[in-house]
N, C-alpha and C positions, 0 to 999 in steps of 0.2 A: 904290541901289547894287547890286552884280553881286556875288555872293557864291557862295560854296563850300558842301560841307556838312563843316563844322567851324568857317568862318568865325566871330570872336567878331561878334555882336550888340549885345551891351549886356553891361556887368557889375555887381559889387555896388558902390555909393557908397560904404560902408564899409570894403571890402576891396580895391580894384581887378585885384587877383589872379585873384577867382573868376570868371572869363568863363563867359557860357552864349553856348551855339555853334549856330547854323543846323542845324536837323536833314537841309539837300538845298539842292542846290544851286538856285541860281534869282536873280530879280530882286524886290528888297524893296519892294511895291508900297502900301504904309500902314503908319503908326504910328497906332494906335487910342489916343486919352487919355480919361481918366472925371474923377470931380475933381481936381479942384487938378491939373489937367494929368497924374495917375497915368496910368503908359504901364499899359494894359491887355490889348497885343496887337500884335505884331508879323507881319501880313501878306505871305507871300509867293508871287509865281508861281515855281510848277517846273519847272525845265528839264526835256525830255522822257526826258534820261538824267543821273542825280546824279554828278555831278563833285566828287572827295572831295579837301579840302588833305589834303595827306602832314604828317605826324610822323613827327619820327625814332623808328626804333626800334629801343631798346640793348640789344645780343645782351647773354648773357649773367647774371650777378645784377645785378639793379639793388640800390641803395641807398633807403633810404627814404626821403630826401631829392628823388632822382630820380624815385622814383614819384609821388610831390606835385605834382612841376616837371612831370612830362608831361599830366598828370590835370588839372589848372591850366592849364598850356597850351593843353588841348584841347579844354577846355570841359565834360568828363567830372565833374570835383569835383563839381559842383552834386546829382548821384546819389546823393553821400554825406553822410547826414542824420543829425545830431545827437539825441540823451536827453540832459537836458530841454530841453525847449522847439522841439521838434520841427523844427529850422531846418537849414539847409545847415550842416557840420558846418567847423568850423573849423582852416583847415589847421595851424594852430601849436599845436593843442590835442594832447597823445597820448589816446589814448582808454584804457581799461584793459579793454575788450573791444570787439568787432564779430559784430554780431545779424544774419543772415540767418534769412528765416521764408518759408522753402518753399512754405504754403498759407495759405488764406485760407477763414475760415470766415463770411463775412459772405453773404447770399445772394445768387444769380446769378454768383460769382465764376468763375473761369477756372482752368481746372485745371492747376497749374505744373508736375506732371510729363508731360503732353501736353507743353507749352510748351517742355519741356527736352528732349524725347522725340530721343535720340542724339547729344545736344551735349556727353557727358563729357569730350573735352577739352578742349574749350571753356571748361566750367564750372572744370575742375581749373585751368585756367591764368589764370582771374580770382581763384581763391581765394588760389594761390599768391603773388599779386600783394597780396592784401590781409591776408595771413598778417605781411604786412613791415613793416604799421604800425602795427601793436600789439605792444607787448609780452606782452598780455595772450591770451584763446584767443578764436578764432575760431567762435561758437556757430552750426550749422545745425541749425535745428528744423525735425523733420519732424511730418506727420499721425500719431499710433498709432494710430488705429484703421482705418487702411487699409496697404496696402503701396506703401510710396513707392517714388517711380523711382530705380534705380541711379545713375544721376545724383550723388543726394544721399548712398544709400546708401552708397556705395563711393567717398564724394570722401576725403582725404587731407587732411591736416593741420589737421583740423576736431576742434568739442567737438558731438556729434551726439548731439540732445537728441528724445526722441519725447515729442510733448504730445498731451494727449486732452482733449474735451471742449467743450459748444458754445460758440457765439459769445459772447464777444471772444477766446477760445483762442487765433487765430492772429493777432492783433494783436502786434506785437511791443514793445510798451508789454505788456501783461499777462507774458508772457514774462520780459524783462527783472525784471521786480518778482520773480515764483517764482523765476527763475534763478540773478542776477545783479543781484541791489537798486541803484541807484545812492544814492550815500552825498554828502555838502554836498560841492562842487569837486569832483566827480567827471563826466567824461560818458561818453557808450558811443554810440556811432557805426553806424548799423546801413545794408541794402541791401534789396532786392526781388532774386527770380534774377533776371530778364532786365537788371538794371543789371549783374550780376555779366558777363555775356556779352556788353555793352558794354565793358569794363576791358577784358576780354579780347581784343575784336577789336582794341580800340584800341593793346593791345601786341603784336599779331602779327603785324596788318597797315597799324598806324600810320593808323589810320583812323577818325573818328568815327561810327560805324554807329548811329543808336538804331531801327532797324527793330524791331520788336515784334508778336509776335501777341495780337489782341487777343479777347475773345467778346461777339458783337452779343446778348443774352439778353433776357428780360422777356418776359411773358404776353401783351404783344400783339404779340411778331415772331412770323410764323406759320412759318419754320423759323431758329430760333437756328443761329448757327456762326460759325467761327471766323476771323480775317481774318489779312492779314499785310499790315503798313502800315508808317505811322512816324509816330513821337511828333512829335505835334501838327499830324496830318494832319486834312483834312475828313472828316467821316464822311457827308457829301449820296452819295456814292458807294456806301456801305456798305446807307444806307435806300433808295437809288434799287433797289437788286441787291434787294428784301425786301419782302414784303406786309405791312406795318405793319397792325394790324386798328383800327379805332375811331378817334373823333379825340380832341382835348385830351391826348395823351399827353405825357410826364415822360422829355426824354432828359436822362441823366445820362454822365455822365464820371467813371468809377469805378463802385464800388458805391453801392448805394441807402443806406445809409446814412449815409457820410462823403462821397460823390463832390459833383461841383460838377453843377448844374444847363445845362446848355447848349441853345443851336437849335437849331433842324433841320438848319438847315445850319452846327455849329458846329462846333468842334477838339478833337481828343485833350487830354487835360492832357501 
């Protein structure tokens, strides 16, 4: 099939609502299966310029209800991740807060005020977006013990929380428990920023963008730095551009700690 970037893929069994969307446009050249026929990977060539499907988008306040429909629509929900149980957060659920967590204290991680570095309103206009589906407050934790970016500093209609101290600090599971306990039937629905500046593109300019900057790190890239690609691009591209030193090296997708093992020549998560 010939497909957009937004185009739905595949959605949940459970829900049929939740679509996940083509991150670029192109032609869907495999479906990868593991056991019991588990789709493992959805394969695609990229056309040489990404062709976006349009969403509408409704000047003005939206309604809660409408933010859901668009976000569901677009293939965007799936960003938005449920406490407990760490799963895609479910649309019919209210949450009684919503967790963003600014930094990452696990090692080699990627520094999110670089990442956000002059995107304020960008950032204000996914918050404002996500301020309308809770009743409850909108938590952005930042680093204290460094000076975080304006960005964060200076966003609006936030509960802006400074956490200190080493890792799992910035996990937003540890967060949550100090903050904001969840209680039996309760959940709390949390983001990453650069999901937050997906919401955002996708209601300004009706577009499913998940382009992302990412950082290639570890002791054997002989100059780390920083990329600007899209979720669930190849990264052969990223090690082809890099002196990898040694061999039997460990690429990971994420951090070294929780991230997923990948090949050489394998995909973003």
């Amino acid at each position: 099939d010939k497909v957009q970037a937004g185009s739905c893929l595949f959605f949940d069994k459970y829900n049929d609502k939740i679509r996940f969307a083509s991150p670029i446009s192109g032609r869907v050249e495999a479906i990868v299966r593991g056991a019991k026929r588990k789709i493992l990977e959805i394969k695609l060539k990229a056309d040489s310029e990404i062709v976006y499907q349009k969403f509408p988008v409704v000047e003005g306040v939206n309604s809660r209800d409408e933010i859901i429909d668009t976000l569901l629509e677009s293939g965007v929900w799936p960003f938005i991740r449920q406490k407990p149980f760490d799963v895609v957060a479910n649309p019919t659920d209210k949450p009684k807060a919503i967790f963003i967590s600014t930094f990452n204290t696990a090692p080699l991680s990627p520094d999110n005020d670089f990442v956000v570095h002059g995107l304020d309103d960008e950032f204000q206009k996914g918050i404002d977006i996500l301020t309308k589906l809770t009743d409850g407050l909108v938590h952005l934790n930042v680093d204290g013990t460094t000076n975080p970016s304006k960005v964060f500093t200076s966003c609006k209609g936030v509960t802006l929380n400074k956490i200190s101290g080493v890792h799992p600090a910035g996990n937003v599971g540890v967060q949550i428990h100090h903050i904001d306990p969840i209680n039996k039937g309760e959940v709390i629905w949390y983001l990453y920023p650069q999901d937050v500046l997906t919401i955002a593109r996708l209601f300004t300019d009706g577009k499913y963008d998940v382009s992302r900057i990412v950082a290639l790190t570890g002791p054997q890239v002989e100059k780390p730095r920083y990329y600007r690609t899209i979720a669930g691009a190849s990264i052969k591209n990223m090690l082809d551009e890099n002196t990898i030193v040694g061999q039997n090296n460990r690429f990971i997708s994420g951090n070294v700690l929780t991230g997923d093992q990948i090949e050489q020549d394998g995909y973003l998560g």
